[in-house]
C-alpha positions in Angstrom: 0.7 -7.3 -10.5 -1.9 -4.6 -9.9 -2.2 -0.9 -9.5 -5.4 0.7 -7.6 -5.5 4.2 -7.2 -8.0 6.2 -4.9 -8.2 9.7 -3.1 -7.6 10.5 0.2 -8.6 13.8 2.3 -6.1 14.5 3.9 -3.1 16.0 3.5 0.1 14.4 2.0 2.2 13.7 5.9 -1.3 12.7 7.5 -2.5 10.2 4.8 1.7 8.7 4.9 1.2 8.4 8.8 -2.2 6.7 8.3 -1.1 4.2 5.5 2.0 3.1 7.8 -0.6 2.7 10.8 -2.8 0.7 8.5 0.0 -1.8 7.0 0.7 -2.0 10.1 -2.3 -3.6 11.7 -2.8 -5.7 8.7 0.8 -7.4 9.1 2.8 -5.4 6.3 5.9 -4.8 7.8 7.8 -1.3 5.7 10.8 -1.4 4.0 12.6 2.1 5.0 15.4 1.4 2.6 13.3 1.2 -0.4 11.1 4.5 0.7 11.3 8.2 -0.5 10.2 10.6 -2.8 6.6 10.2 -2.0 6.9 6.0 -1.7 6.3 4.0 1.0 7.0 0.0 0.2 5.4 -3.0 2.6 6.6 -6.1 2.8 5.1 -9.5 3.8 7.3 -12.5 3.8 6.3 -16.1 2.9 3.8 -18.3 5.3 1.7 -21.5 5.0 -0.9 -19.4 2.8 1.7 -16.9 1.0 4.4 -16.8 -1.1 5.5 -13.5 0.2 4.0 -10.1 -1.1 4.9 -6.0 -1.6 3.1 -3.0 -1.5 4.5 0.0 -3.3 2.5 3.1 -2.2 2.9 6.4 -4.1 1.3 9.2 -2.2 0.7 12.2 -4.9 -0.7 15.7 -3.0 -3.3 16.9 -5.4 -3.8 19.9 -2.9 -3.4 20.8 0.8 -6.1 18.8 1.7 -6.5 15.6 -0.5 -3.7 13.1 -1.3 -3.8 10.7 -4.3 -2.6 7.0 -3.7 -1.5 4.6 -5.9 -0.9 1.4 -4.8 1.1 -1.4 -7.1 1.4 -5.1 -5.2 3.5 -7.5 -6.1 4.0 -11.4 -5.1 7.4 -12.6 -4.5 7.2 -16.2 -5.5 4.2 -16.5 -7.3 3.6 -16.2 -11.3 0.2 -15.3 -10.5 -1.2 -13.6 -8.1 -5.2 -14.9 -8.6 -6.5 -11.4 -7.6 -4.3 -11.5 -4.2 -2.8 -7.7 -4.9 -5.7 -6.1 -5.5 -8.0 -7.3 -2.8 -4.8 -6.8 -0.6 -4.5 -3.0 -2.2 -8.7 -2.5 -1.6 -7.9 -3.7 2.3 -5.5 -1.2 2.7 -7.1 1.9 1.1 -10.7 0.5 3.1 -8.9 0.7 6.0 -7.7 4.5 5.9 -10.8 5.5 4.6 -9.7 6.0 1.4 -12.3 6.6 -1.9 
């Protein structure tokens, strides 16, 4: 229900490793079947406070040392989302030092 782009320095395989570390710490849990071709999808399933949520990540080199990412969440359950995605898609990106 959003899309958030930003630019990260470092090349395309680095920034992928660092975005999976990242979802990972923040409880994201990745979808291998749904990845390729420059996408990496997160999944969180539902909880007290969520009615479950994805992150689609497309990681675009824009040159051997800078990687654009594009990030679109969406909500599983929910109409709605309130702003959830994007400040979910801003925590991500903050985390890996993205800009």
């Amino acid at each position: 229900m959003a899309d958030v782009q930003a630019t990260l320095a470092q090349p395309e395989q680095v920034a992928s490793t660092a975005i999976q570390h990242a979802a990972a710490e923040q409880g994201w849990a990745l979808a291998p079947w749904a990845c390729g071709n420059g996408w990496l999808v997160f999944n969180k399933g539902m909880s007290a406070f969520s009615w479950g949520s994805e992150l689609r990540v497309h990681l675009q080199p824009l040159s051997a040392a800078e990687t654009r990412l594009t990030i679109s969440t969406a909500q599983t359950l929910a109409v709605v989302d309130w702003g959830r995605g994007k400040r979910q898609a801003r925590r991500l990106l903050d985390a890996v030092g993205a800009s």
